[in-house]
MARBAVEX-726222 format. One record per residue (C-alpha): chain; y, z, x. Coordinates in Angstrom, 3 decimals, m for minus. Layout:
// MARBAVEX-726222
A / Y / Z / X .
...
***
This chain:
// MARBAVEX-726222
A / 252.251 / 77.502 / m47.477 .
A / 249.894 / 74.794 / m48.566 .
A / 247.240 / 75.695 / m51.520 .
A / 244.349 / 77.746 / m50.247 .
A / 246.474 / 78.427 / m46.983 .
A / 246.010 / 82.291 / m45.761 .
A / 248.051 / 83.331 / m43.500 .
A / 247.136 / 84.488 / m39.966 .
A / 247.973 / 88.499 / m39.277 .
A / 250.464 / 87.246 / m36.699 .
A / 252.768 / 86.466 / m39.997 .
A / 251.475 / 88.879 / m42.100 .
A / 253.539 / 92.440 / m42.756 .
A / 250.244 / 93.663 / m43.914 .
A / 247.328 / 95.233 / m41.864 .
A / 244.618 / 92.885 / m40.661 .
A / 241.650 / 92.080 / m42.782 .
A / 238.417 / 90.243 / m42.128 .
A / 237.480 / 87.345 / m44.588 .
A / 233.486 / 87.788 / m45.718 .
A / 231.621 / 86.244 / m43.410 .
A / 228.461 / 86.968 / m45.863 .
A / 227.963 / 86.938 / m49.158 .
A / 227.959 / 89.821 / m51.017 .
A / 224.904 / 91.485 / m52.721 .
A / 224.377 / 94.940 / m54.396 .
A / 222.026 / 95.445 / m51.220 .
A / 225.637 / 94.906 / m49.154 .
A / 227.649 / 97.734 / m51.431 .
A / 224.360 / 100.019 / m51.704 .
A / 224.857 / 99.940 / m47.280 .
A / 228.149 / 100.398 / m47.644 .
A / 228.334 / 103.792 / m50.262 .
A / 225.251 / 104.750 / m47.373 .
A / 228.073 / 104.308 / m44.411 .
A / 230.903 / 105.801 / m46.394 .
A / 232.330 / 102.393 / m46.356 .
A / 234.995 / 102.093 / m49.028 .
A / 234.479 / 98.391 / m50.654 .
A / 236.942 / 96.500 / m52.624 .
A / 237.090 / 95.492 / m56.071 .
A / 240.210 / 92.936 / m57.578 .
A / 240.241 / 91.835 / m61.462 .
A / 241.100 / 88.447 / m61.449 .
A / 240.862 / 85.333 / m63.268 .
A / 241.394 / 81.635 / m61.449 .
A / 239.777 / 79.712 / m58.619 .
A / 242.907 / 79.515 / m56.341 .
A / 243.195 / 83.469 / m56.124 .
A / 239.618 / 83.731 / m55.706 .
A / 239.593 / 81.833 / m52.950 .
A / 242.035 / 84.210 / m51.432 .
A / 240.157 / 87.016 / m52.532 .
A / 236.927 / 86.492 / m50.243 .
A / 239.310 / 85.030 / m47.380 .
A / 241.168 / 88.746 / m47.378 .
A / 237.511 / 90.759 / m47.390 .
A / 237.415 / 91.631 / m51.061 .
A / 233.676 / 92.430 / m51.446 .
A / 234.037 / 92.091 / m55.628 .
A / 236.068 / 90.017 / m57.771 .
A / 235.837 / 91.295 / m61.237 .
A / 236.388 / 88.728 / m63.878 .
A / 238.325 / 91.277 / m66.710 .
A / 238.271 / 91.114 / m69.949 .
A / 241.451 / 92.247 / m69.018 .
A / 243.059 / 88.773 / m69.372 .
A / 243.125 / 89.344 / m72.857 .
A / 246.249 / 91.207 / m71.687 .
A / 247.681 / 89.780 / m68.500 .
A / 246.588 / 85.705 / m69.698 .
A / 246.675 / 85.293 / m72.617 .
A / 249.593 / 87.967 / m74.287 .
A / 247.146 / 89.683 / m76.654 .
A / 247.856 / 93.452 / m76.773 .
A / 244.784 / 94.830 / m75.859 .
A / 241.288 / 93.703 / m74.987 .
A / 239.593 / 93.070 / m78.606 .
A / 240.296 / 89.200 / m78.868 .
A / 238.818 / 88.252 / m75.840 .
A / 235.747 / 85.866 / m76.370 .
A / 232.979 / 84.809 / m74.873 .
A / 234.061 / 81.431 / m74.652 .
A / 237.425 / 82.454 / m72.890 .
A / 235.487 / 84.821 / m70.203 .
A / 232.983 / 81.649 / m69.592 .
A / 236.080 / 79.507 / m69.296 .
A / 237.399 / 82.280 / m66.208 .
A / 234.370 / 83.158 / m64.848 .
A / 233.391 / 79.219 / m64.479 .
A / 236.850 / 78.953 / m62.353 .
A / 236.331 / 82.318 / m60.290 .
A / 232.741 / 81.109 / m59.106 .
A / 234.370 / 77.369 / m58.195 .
A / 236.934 / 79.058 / m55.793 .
A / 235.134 / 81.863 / m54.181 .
A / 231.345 / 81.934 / m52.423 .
A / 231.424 / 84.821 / m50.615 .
A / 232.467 / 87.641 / m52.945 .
A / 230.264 / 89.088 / m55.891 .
A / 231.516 / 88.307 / m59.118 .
A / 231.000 / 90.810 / m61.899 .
A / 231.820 / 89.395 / m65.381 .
A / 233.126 / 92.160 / m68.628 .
A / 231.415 / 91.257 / m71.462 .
A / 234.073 / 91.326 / m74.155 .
A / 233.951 / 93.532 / m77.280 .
A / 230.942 / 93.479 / m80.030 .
A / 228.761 / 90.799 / m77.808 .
A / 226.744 / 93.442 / m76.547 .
A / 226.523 / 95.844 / m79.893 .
A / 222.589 / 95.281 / m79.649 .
A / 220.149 / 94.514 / m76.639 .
A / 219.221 / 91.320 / m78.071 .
A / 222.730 / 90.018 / m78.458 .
A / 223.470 / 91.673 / m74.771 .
A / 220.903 / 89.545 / m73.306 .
A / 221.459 / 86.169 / m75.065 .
A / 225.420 / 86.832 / m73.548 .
A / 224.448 / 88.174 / m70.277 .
A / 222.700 / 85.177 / m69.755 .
A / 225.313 / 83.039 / m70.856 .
A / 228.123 / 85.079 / m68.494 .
A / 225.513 / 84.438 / m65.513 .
A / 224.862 / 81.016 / m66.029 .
A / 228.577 / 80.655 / m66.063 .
A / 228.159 / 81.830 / m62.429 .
A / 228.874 / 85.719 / m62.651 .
A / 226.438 / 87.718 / m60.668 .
A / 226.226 / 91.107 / m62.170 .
A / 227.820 / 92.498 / m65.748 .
A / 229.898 / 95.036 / m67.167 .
A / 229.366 / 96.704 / m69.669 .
A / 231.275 / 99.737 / m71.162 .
A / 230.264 / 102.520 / m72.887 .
A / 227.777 / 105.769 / m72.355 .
A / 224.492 / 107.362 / m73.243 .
A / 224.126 / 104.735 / m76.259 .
A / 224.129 / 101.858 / m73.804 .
A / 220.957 / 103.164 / m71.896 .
A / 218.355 / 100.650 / m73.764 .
A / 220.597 / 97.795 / m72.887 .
A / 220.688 / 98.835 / m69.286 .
A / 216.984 / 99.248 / m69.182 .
A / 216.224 / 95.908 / m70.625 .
A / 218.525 / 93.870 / m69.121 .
A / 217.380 / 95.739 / m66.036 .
A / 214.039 / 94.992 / m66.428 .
A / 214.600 / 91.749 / m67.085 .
A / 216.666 / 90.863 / m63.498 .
A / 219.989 / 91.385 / m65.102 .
A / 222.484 / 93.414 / m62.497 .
A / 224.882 / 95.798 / m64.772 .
A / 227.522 / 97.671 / m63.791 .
A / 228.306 / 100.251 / m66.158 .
A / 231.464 / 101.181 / m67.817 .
A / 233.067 / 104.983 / m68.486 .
A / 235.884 / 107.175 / m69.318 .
A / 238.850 / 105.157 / m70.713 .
A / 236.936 / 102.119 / m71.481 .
A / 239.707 / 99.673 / m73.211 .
A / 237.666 / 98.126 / m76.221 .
A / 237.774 / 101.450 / m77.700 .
A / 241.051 / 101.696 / m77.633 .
A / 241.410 / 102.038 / m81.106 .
A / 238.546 / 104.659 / m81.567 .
A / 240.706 / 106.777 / m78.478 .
A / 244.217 / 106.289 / m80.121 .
A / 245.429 / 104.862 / m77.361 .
A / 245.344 / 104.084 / m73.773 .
A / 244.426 / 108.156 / m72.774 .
A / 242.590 / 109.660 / m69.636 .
A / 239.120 / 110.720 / m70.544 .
A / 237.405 / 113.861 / m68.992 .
A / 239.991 / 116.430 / m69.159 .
A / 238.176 / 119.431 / m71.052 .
A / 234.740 / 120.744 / m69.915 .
A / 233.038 / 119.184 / m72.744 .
A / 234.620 / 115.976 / m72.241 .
A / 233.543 / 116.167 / m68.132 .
A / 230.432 / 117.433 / m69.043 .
A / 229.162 / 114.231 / m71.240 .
A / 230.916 / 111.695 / m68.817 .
A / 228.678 / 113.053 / m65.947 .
A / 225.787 / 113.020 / m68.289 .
A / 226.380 / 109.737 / m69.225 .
A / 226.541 / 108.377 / m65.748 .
A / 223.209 / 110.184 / m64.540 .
A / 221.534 / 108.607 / m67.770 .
A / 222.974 / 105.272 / m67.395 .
A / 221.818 / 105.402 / m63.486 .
A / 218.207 / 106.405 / m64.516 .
A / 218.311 / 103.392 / m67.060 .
A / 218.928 / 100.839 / m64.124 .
A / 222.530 / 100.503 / m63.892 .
A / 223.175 / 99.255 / m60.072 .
A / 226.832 / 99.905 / m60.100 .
A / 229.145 / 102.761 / m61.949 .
A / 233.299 / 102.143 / m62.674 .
A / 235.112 / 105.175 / m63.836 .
A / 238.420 / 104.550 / m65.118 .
A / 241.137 / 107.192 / m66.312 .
A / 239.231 / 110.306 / m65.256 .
A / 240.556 / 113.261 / m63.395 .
A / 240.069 / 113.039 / m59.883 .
A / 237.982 / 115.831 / m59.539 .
A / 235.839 / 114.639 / m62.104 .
A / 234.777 / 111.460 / m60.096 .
A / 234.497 / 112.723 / m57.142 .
A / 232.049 / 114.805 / m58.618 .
A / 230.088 / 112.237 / m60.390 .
A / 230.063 / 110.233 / m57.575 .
A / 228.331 / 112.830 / m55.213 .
A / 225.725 / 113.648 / m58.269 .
A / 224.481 / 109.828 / m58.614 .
A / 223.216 / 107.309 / m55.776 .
A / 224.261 / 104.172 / m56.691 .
A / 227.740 / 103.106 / m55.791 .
A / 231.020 / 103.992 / m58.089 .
A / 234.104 / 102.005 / m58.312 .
A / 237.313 / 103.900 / m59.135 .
A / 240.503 / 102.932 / m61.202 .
A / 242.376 / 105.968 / m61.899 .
A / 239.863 / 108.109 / m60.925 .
A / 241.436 / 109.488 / m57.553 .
A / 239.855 / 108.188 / m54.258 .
A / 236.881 / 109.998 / m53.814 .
A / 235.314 / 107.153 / m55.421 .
A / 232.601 / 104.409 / m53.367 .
A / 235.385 / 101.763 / m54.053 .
A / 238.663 / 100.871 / m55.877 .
A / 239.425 / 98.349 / m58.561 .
A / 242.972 / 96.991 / m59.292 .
A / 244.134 / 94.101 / m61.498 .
A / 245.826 / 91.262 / m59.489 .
A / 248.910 / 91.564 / m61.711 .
A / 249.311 / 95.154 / m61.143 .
A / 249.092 / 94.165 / m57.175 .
A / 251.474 / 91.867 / m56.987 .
A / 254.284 / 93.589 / m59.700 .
A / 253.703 / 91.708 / m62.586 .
A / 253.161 / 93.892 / m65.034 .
A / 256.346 / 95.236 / m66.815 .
A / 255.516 / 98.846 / m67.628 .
A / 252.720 / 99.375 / m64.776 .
A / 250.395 / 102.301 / m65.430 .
A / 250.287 / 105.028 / m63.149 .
A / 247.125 / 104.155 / m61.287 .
A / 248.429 / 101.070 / m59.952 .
A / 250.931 / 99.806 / m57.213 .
A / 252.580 / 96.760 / m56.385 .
A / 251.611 / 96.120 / m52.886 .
A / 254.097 / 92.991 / m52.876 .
A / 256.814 / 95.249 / m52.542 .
A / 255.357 / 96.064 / m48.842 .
A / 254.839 / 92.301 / m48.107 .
A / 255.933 / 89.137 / m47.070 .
A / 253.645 / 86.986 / m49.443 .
A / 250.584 / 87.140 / m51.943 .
A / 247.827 / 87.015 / m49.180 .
A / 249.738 / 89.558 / m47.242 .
A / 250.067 / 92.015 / m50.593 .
A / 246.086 / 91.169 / m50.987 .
A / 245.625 / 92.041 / m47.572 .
A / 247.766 / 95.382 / m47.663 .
A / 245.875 / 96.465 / m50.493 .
A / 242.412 / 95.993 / m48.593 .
A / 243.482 / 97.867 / m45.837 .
A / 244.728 / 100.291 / m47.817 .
A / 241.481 / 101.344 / m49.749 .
A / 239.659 / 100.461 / m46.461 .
A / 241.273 / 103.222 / m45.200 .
A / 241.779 / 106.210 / m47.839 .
A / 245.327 / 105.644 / m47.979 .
A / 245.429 / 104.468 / m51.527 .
A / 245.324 / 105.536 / m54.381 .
A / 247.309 / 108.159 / m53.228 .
A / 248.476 / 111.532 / m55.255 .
A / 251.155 / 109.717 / m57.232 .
A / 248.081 / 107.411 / m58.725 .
A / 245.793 / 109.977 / m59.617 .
A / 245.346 / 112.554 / m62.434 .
***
């Protein structure tokens, strides 16, 4: 297979996927959550991969802070800088012109609006087209100034990874009444402060599929059950490459011949409700 090469369904394993023929807009996932569409969201980090993302219909490509983990060997998310998300993001927009690209802001460069701004712009300019922000009710002057101000955000709850330390760990958020009943709070205040897009990760299923039906703008899902406007998986986690993966995820390379045909399976697979399936959700 030469570099940028996907292969045709005739020698895929996987279940045929369209590449974008369009590019991607909030308008295009706002139709979709309107259709009961389910979109697709991959974190990943390099141009090549990119590429393949928009040529196997992936309508997002999320640009992680995650890499802090499955890059560059920290332990969690904290280290990541601006300067290394810039550095990915830069790549992701060279290799792919289709999907959107959503950028994390990485931890403490968004503890004030001002400093959220001067960094959104920079993440933007970098070629990201929306950001990501995590946290609740205390984010909602951000969001409503970097709304007002043309900035797309896509906002952040549940087990959100730079507060890892403040959680104790890597736990799933939401599971007492008081717990559910701020998360949904949070994302009806954080929807009403101009966030365009809402990712829930580490919540009971029940819990999403409730928020999701209470707000109208569209919510992605990562271990949040599959009630959820869309699905978000890290590209190591889809292709096995993580050594101790976390119950949300699957390695779709397992079920295929090759990477594009793993991408693809996964597509399909959200595309058509079969995954996440029990075993993935809380």
């Amino acid at each position: 297979m030469t570099y940028g090469t996907i292969p045709s369904a005739a020698h895929s394993t996987s279940t045929a996927t369209s590449a974008l023929t369009k590019s991607v807009t909030i308008y295009t996932l706002q139709k979709l959550k309107k259709s009961g569409e389910k979109f697709v969201v991959i974190s990943l980090y390099d141009a090549h991969m990119a590429n393949m993302a928009q040529r196997c219909g992936v309508e997002v490509v999320l640009v992680g802070d995650s890499l802090g983990m499955t890059v560059l060997g920290y332990d969690s998310t904290i280290p990541v800088t601006m300067e290394h998300m810039i550095y990915h993001v830069e790549a992701v927009a060279r290799g792919n012109k289709k999907s959107l690209i959503m950028g994390d802001l990485p931890f403490m460069t968004y503890a004030t609006p001002e400093d959220a701004l001067h960094n959104c712009a920079r993440i933007m300019q970098a070629g990201a087209h929306m950001v990501k922000l995590e946290g609740g009710a205390w984010l909602a002057e951000t969001i409503r100034m970097l709304s007002d101000r043309g900035v797309p955000v896509c906002a952040h709850i549940g087990l959100t990874p730079q507060s890892v330390n403040k959680f104790g760990g890597f736990r799933v958020q939401g599971r007492n009444q008081e717990q559910a009943d701020r998360l949904l709070a949070d994302a009806e205040l954080l929807e009403q402060s101009g966030a365009d897009l809402l990712l829930m990760e580490c919540i009971p299923a029940t819990l999403a599929a409730q928020i999701t039906q209470a707000i109208n703008i569209p919510t992605i899902g990562i271990g949040a059950g599959k009630d959820t406007d869309a699905q978000v998986l890290v590209i190591n986690d889809i292709l096995g490459l993580t050594e101790q993966p976390p119950k949300f995820s699957k390695n779709f390379l397992l079920e295929s011949n090759d990477i594009p045909g793993a991408m693809q399976k996964y597509v399909a697979h959200v595309k058509a409700g079969i995954f996440p399936a029990e075993e993935n959700t809380f």
